[in-house]
Every structure is written in structure tokens, then in C-alpha cells.
C-alpha positions in Angstrom: 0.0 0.0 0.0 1.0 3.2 -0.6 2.2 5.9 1.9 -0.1 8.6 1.0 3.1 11.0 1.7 3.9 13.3 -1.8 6.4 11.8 -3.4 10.5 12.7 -2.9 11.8 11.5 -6.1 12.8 15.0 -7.4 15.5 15.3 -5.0 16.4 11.4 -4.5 16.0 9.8 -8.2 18.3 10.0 -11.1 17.9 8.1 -14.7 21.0 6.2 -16.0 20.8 5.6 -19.5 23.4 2.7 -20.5 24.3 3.0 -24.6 26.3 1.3 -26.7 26.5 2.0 -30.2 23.3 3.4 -30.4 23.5 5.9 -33.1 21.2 8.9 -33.6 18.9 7.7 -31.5 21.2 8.2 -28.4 20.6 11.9 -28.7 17.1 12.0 -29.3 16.6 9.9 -26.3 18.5 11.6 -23.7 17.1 15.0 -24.8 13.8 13.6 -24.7 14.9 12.2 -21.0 16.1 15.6 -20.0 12.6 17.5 -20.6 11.0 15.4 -17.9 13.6 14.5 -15.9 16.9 15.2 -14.3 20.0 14.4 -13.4 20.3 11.7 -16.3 23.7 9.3 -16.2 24.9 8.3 -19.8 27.4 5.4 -19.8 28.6 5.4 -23.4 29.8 1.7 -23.4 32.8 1.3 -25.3 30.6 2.3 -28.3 32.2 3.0 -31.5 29.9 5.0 -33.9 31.1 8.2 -32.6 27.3 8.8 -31.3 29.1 9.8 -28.1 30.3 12.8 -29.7 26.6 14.4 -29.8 25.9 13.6 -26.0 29.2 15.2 -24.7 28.2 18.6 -26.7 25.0 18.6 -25.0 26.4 17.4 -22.0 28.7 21.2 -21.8 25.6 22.9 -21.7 23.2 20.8 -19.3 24.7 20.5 -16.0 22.0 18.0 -15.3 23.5 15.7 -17.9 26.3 13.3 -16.5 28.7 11.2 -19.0 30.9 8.7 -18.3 32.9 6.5 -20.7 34.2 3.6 -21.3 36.6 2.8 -23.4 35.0 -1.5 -23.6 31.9 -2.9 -23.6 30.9 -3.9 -20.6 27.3 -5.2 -21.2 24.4 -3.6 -20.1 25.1 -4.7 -16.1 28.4 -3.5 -16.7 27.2 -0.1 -18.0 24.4 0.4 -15.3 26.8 -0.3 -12.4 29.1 2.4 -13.2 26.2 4.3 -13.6 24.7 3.2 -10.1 28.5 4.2 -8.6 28.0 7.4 -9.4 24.3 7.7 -8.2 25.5 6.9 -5.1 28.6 9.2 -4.7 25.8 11.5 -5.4 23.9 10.6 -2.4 21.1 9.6 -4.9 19.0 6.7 -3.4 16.8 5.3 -6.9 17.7 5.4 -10.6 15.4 4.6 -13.4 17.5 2.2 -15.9 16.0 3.7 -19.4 17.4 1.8 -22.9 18.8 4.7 -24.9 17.4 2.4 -28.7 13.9 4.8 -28.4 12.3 1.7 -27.3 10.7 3.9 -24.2 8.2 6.3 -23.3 10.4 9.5 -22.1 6.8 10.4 -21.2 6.3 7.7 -18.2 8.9 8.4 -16.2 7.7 11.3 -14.0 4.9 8.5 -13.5 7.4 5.7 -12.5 9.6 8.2 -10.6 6.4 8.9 -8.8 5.7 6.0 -8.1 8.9 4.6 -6.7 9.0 8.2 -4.5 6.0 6.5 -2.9 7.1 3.4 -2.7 11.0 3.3 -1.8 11.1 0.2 -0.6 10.0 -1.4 -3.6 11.2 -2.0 -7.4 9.2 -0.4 -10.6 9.2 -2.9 -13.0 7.7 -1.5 -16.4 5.2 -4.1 -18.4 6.0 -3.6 -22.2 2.0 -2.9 -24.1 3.4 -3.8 -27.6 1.9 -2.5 -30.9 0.8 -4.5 -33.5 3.7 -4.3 -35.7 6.2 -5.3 -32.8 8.0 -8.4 -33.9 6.4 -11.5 -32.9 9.8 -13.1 -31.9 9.8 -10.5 -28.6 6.7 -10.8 -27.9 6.3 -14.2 -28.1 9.9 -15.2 -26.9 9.7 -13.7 -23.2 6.8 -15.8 -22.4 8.8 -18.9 -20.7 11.7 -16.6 -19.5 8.4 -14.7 -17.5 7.4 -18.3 -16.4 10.8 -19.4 -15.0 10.9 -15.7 -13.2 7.9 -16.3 -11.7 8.8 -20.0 -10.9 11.8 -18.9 -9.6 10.2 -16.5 -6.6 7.1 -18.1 -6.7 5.3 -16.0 -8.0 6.0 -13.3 -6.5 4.8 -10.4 -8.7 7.4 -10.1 -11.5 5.0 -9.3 -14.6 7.8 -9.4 -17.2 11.4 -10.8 -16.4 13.4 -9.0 -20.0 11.7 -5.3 -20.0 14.6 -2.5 -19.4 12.7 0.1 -18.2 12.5 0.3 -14.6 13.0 2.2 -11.1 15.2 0.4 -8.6 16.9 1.2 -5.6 20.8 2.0 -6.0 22.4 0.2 -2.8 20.5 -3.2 -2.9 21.2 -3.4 -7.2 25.1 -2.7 -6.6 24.8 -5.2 -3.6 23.2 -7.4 -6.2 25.7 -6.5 -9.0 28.6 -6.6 -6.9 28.0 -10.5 -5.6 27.6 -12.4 -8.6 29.7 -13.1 -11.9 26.6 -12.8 -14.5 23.9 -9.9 -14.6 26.3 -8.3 -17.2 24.6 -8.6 -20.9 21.3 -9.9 -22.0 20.8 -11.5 -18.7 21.1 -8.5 -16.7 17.1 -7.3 -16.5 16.7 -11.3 -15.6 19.3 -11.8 -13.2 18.4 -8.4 -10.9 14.8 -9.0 -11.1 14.7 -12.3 -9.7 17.4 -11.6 -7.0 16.4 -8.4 -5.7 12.9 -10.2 -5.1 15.3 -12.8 -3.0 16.7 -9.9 -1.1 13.2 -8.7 -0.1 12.7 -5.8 -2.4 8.9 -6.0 -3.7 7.7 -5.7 -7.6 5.6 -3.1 -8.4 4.4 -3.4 -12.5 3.4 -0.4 -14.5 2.2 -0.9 -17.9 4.1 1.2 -20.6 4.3 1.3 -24.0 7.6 -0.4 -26.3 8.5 1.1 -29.5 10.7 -1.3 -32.0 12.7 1.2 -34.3 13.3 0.4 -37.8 16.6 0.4 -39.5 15.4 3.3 -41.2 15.2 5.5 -38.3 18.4 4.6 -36.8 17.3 1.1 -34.8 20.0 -1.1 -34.0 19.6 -4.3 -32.2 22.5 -6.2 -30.3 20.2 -9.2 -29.9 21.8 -12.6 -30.7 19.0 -14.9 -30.8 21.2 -18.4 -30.5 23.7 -16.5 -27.8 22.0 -14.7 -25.3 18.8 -17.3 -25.7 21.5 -20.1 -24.6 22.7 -17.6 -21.7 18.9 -17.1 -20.5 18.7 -20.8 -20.7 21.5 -21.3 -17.9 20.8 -18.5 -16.1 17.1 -20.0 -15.6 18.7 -23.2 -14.7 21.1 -21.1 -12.2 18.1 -19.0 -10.3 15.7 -22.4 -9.9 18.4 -24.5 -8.2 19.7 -21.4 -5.9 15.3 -20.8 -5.2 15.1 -24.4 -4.2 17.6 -23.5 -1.0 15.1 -20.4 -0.1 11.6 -21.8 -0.2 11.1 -20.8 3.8 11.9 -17.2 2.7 9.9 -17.6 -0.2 6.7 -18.4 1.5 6.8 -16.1 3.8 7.5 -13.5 1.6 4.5 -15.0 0.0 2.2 -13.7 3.1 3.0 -10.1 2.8 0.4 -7.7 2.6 0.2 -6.3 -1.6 1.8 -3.0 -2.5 -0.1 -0.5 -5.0 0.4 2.2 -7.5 -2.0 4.3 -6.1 
């Protein structure tokens, strides 16, 4: 349930926007980020389209606007810890993970930040709503990973286990982060989901919109179908044997009272 207290995410949350070889798009998201929201985090992740040129020009004339780079790719875990480093030498206590590809409503995050300002304790997980032209492939492929998630905490409340959109809490993620070899590439929205459930740290699911971007308007996708579906595959296997030592904490996590968006 809600606190009923207005929320404090102005002065406590920051967006961290991990990219790597994003292209045009990078631009157009983070300015689109920066009208609703700041301080914004880029990690430019050992990308090598130059698209990091365009972010550090803006960058001299937004204070708001934080870039750090690095010169390899690190994965997206990689990317969004150096990222939640520098949240918290910041003293800030949340950041919103948003996918710099133009897959994400700029729009909803005043309404996840709100959220999460309400609800510190918990994690905002967005739900992608997926137009009719979204390939059927990611729509249709995150269905077992979301059963496994669910499986894996007992279903525990985690609508949809791949989404990169969401609010968590800094120290818990780094904890998270920090304690485990994985969590780095494709597994990385998987892996943190699942674990900061372990830890305690309650889903809340907002329902959000997902935009795929053609070629044609600069949409690049770092997907490897065989790869990272063989890496989700292991990881699964991973989370399951690890939830099988926890089913005490798992049912009595099961008896908490709900949390709500509103």
C-alpha cells in the first residue's frame, strides 16, 4: 500500500541511461529524458559510432547531464553499475535504468519516478504494451523466460522478467551487482529482477508502452538470438536451483500484505 506522503523523487532519483553504439537515437533519447527528468547518467559503453560525440556537446551545456565513458563494452550490467557508482557518490538513493534504442516512453517516467517516490522500498518494473507491428519473436519469446521468473520466486509479482525500463533502488542493485559473476549482458534485467525479489525488495508493474525502431530510423539491435537465448537458458537453470535452498523465505514473503500504485 501506498504511503499517501507526496512523493521525494525529485531530490532522491536519477535516470541512467546505459548506450552502446546506439546511433542517432542516443541523442534524441537523452534529450527527450532531460525534458522530464533530471539528473540523467549516460554510460557510453565502449561504443564505436562516434554517437558519443553528440551527448558530450549537450552534456557542456546541461549540467543536469552526467557522461561517463568507457573505453570497452561492458554489457548492459556493466554499464548500469558504473552508472549506479555514481548515483551513489551523489547521495542519490533510486535510478530509473532507461534503454537509450527509443524503445521507451520519455513520457512515463515522471509516473514511474512517482511512483517509486511512494514506494522506496520497492522496485518499478515497467510491463511492455506492444503495438501490433512489434515483432512477434519479442513478444512471443519472453513468455517462458516470465514463467521461470515467476517460478523462480514463486510467483512473487514479476510481470515481465526481459523489460529494461524500470525504477530500482541503488544500494540493494550494486549489492546485487557486486555478488555475482553474471547480470552483465542480455541476462542482466533477468538476473536483478529475480534476485532483488530474494533480497526482499517488492515488484511493483506499471504498464508502458515499447516502441521497435526500424533500420530506417536509426534502430540497432545487439540481440543474438542463439547466444543470449542459450545464456537465459543457464541462467534460468542457475536462479531455480539457488530458489530451491530459499523456499522458507519464499513463502513467507508470499504472506505479505500487496503493495499499489496508487
Amino acid at each position: 500500500m501506498t504511503t499517501g506522503k507526496p512523493s521525494q523523487a525529485h531530490i532522491s532519483h536519477c535516470v541512467i541511461v546505459p548506450s552502446y553504439n546506439s546511433g542517432p537515437l542516443a541523442e534524441k533519447t537523452v534529450r527527450e529524458v532531460l525534458a522530464v527528468w533530471q539528473p540523467v547518467i549516460v554510460i557510453i559503453d565502449g561504443s564505436t559510432d562516434g554517437s558519443e560525440k553528440a551527448i558530450a556537446e549537450l552534456a557542456r551545456n546541461e549540467p543536469s547531464l552526467h557522461m561517463i565513458v568507457r573505453k570497452e563494452n561492458t554489457g548492459k550490467g556493466g554499464a548500469v553499475l558504473a552508472g549506479l557508482d555514481f548515483a551513489a557518490e551523489q547521495g542519490w538513493t533510486h535510478a530509473a535504468v532507461f534503454d537509450a534504442d527509443g524503445q521507451h516512453e520519455a513520457s512515463d517516467i515522471l509516473r514511474f519516478m512517482d511512483v517509486s517516490g511512494r514506494n522506496p522500498e520497492a522496485m518499478i518494473l515497467g510491463v511492455p504494451v506492444f503495438a501490433e507491428d512489434a515483432p512477434s519473436i519479442r513478444v512471443k519469446g519472453r513468455l517462458a523466460g516470465n514463467w521461470w521468473a515467476n517460478l523462480e520466486t514463486w510467483w512473487g509479482g514479476i510481470h515481465d522478467s526481459l523489460f529494461g525500463f524500470r525504477v530500482y533502488p541503488v544500494q540493494p542493485l550494486i549489492r546485487i551487482l557486486r555478488g555475482i559473476r553474471g547480470g552483465r549482458r542480455f541476462d542482466f534485467d533477468t538476473q536483478v529482477a529475480v534476485r532483488l525479489y530474494w533480497l526482499g525488495i517488492r515488484p511493483l508493474n506499471l504498464r508502458t508502452r515499447v516502441h521497435y525502431q526500424s533500420s530506417e530510423a536509426g534502430g540497432v539491435s545487439h540481440f543474438h538470438y542463439v547466444r543470449d537465448n542459450l545464456l537465459l537458458v543457464a541462467v534460468h537453470a542457475r536462479l531455480f536451483l539457488l530458489s530451491l535452498t530459499m523456499v522458507p523465505r519464499l513463502i513467507r514473503y508470499r504472506r505479505r500484505p500487496a503493495l499499489h500504485t496508487s
